[in-house]
C-alpha positions as CSV (number, residue, x, y, z in Angstrom):
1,X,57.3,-37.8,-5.7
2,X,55.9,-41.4,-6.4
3,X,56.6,-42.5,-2.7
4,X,55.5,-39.5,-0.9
5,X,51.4,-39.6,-0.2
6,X,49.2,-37.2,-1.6
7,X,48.3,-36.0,1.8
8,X,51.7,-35.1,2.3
9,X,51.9,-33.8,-1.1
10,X,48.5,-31.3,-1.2
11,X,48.4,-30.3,2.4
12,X,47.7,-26.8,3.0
13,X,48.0,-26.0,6.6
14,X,51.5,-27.9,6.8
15,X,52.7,-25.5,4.1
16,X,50.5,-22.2,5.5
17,X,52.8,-22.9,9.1
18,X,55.7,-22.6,7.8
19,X,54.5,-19.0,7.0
20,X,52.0,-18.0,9.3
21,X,52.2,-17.2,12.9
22,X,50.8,-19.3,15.7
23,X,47.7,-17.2,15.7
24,X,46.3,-15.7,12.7
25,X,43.7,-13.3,11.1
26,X,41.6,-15.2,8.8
27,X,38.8,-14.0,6.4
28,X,36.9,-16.8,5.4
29,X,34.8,-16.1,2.4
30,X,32.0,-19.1,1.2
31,X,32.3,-20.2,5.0
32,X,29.2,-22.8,3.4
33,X,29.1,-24.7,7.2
34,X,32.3,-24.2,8.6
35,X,34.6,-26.4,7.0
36,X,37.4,-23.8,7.3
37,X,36.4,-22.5,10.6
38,X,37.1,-26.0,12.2
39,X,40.5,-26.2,9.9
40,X,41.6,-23.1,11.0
41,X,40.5,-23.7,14.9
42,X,42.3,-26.5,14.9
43,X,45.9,-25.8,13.1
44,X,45.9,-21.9,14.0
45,X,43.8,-22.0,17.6
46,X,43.2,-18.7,19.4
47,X,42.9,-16.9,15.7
48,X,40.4,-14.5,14.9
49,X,38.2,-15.5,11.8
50,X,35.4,-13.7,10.0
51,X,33.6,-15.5,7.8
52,X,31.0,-14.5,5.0
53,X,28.4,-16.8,3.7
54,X,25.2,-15.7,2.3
55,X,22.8,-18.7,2.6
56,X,20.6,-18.5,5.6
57,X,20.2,-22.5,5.6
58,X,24.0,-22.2,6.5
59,X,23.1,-19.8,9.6
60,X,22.7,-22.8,12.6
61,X,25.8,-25.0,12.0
62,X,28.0,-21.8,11.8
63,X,26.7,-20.1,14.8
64,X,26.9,-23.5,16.5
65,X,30.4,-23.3,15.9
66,X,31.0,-20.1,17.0
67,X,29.5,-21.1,20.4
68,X,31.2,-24.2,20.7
69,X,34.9,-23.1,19.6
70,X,35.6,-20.6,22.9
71,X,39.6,-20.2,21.9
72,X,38.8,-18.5,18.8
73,X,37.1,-15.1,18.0
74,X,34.4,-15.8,15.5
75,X,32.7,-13.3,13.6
76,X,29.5,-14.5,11.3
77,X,28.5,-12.7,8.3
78,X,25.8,-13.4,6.9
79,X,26.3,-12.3,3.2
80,X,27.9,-12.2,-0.3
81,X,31.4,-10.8,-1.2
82,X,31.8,-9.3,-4.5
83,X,32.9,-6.2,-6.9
84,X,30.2,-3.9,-5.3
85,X,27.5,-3.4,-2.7
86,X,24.4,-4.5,-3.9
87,X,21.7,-6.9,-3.4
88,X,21.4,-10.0,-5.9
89,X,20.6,-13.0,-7.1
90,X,22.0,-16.4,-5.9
91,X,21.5,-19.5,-7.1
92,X,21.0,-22.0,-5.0
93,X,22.0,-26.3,-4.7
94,X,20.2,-28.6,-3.1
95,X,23.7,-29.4,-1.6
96,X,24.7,-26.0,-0.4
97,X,28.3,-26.3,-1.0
98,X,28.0,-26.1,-4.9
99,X,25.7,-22.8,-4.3
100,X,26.6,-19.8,-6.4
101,X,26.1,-17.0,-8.5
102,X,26.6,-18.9,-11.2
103,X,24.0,-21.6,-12.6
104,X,24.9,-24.7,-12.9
105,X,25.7,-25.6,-16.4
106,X,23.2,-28.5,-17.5
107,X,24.8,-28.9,-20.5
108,X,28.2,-29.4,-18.8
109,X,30.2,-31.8,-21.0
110,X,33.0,-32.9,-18.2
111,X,30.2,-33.6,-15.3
112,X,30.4,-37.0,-16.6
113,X,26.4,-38.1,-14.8
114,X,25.2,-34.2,-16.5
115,X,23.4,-36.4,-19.8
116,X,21.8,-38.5,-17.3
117,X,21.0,-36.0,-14.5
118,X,20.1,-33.2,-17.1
119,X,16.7,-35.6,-17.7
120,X,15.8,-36.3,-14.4
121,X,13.0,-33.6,-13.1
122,X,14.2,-34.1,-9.1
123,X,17.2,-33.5,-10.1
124,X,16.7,-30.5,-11.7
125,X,14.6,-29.2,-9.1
126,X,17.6,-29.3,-6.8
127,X,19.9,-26.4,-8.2
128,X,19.7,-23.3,-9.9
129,X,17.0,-21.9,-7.3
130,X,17.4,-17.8,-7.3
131,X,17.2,-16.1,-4.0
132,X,17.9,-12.6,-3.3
133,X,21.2,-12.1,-1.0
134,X,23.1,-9.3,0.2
135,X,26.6,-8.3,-1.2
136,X,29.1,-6.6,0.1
137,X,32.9,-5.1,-0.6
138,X,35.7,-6.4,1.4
139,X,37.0,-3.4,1.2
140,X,34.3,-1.5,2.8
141,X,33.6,-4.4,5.3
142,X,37.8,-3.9,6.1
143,X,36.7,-0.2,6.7
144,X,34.0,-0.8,9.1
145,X,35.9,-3.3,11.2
146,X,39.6,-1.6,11.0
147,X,40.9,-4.1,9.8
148,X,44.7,-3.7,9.9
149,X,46.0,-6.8,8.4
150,X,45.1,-10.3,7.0
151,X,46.8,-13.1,7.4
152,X,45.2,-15.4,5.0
153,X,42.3,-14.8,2.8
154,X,40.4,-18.2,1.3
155,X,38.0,-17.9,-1.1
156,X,35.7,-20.7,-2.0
157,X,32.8,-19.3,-4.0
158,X,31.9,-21.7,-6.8
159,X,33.4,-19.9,-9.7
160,X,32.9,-16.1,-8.1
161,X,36.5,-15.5,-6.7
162,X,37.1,-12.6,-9.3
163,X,34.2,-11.0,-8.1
164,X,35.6,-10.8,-4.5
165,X,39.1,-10.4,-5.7
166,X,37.4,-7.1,-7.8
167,X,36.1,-6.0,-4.4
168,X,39.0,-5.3,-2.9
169,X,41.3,-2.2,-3.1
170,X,44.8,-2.0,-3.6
171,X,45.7,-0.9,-0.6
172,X,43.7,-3.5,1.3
173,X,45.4,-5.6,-0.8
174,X,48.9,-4.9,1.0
175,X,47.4,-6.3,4.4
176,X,46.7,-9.3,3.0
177,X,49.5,-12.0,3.4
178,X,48.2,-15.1,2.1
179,X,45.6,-15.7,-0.6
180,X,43.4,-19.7,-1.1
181,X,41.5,-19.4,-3.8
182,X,39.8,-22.1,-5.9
183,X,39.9,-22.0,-9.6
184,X,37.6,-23.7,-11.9
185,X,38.7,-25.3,-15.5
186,X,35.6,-27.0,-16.1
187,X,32.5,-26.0,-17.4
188,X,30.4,-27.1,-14.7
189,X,28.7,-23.7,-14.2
190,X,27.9,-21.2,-16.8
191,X,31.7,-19.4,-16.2
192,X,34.8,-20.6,-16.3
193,X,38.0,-19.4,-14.6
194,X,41.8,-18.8,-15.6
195,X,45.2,-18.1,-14.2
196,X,45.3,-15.3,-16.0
197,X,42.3,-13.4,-14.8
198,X,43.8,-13.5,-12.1
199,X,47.1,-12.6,-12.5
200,X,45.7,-9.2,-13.9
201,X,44.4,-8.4,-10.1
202,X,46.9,-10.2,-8.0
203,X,50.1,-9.7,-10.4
204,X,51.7,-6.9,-9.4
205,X,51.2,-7.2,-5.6
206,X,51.3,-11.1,-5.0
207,X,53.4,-14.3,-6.4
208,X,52.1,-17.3,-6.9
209,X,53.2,-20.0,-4.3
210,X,51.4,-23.3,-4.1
211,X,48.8,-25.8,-5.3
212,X,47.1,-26.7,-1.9
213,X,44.5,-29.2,-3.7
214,X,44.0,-30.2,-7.2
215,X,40.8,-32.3,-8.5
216,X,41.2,-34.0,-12.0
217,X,38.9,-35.2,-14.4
218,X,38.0,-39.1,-13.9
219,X,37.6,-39.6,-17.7
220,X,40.0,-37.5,-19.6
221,X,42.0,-37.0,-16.2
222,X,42.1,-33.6,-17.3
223,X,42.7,-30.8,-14.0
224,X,38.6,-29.6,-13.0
225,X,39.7,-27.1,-10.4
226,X,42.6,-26.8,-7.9
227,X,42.5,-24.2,-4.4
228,X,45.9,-22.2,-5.5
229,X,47.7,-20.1,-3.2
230,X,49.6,-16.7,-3.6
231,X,51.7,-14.7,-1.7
232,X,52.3,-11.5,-0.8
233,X,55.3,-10.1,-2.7
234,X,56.9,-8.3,0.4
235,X,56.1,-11.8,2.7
236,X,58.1,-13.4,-0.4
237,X,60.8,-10.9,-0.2
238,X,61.4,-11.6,3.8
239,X,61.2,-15.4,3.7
240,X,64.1,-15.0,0.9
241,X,65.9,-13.0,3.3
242,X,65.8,-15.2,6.0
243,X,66.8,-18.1,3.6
C-alpha cells in the first residue's frame, strides 16, 4: 500500500470502468459547475448526463458546458433533489460548492479556522444566506423522462444525500447500478451523517463497494467525509459470476 500513490489508490473512474460500459447513463445530483460533467465527458464520452443543481449563480458555467461538450447529451436541471416535491429553503456559501440545506455550523469544533472565522463579520456574511429553490423527487423526475436505467448516480449535496436517497422508490432503485455518495463525519454543518443511515435505505438492494475519496482531519487526522460507493446487488451477483 505504502508504495502505491494515492491517486492510484482513491481513483474513482479507474475503478467505475472496470464496471461500467463505454457509455453511460449518469444522474448527476449537486452538479455545483460541472465538475462531474467534465469527469464524466471525459472517462465515459458520448454518455447521457442529467444533472440537478439548484443555485441559479451555477446556471452559465453549466450551460456553457452543455454547449461546448457536443459528444455528450446534456440535460440541465435547474433544481433540488430531495424526499418530496416542494419548494424550500437553501442556504447559500459565498463559495457555491459548500451550499446546502444545511447551515453551516459556526460553532463547528473540527473546522479548525471556525474560532477565528466565527468572529469575523465578512465572513459571516458569506454563508448561511436562505433562498427559496425548487425540489423535486427523482422518482417523479425518472417518471417524466422514462427513465429505464441508471448507470451511476453521484450525489454531492453538502450533507443532504439522505434526502435524495428518501426520494427515490424502490423500484427506481433497481435501475440504478452504481451509487457516489459523500458522507460527512464532521460537524461542519448543523447535521451529521452515518453509514448506517444509510444502510437502512440502500441495504437490502445495494452492497457497499468502494471508498472513491476520503478527506481526514489535519489535527486529530480523524476521517471528515469520504465519496463512498455502492453497488447494485444483482451488478454484484454478475461480476461474481464472471469471476
Amino acid at each position: 500500500m505504502e508504495d502505491k500513490k494515492i491517486s492510484d489508490v482513491f481513483n474513482r473512474y479507474k475503478m467505475l470502468k472496470k464496471i461500467l460500459p463505454k457509455k453511460i447513463i449518469c444522474f448527476d445530483i449537486g452538479a455545483n459547475e460541472g465538475q462531474t460533467i467534465l469527469e464524466i465527458s471525459k472517462n465515459f464520452p458520448g454518455s447521457i448526463i442529467h444533472s440537478f443543481e439548484p443555485q441559479k449563480n451555477c446556471e452559465t458555467k453549466l450551460e456553457y458546458l452543455k454547449n461546448k461538450i457536443k459528444k455528450s447529451k446534456i440535460y440541465i436541471n435547474l433544481v433540488a433533489c430531495g424526499e418530496k416535491n416542494i419548494n424550500k429553503i437553501f442556504y447559500t456559501h459565498s463559495s457555491s460548492n459548500l451550499s446546502s440545506f444545511l447551515k453551516i455550523n459556526t460553532k463547528s469544533k473540527f473546522l479548525l479556522k471556525m474560532k477565528q472565522l466565527s468572529k469575523k463579520k465578512k465572513y459571516l456574511e458569506s454563508i448561511n444566506n436562505p433562498i427559496k429553490v425548487r425540489q423535486i423527487t427523482l422518482s417523479d423526475y425518472i417518471k417524466n423522462k422514462k427513465v429505464r436505467t441508471i448507470d451511476l448516480l453521484k450525489i454531492d449535496t453538502q450533507g443532504y444525500e439522505l434526502n435524495v436517497l428518501k426520494g427515490i422508490k424502490k423500484q427506481d432503485l433497481f435501475k440504478i447500478k452504481i451509487i457516489v455518495l459523500e458522507v460527512n463525519f464532521w460537524d461542519y454543518y448543523s447535521k451529521m451523517t452515518s453509514f448506517y443511515e444509510i444502510e437502512k435505505i440502500l441495504g437490502k438492494n445495494f452492497k457497499f463497494w468502494d471508498i472513491s475519496f476520503i478527506y481526514k482531519n489535519p489535527k486529530y487526522l480523524s476521517t471528515d467525509y469520504v465519496d463512498a460507493v455502492y453497488i447494485n446487488k444483482l451488478v454484484y451477483d454478475k461480476l461474481k459470476k464472471h469471476s
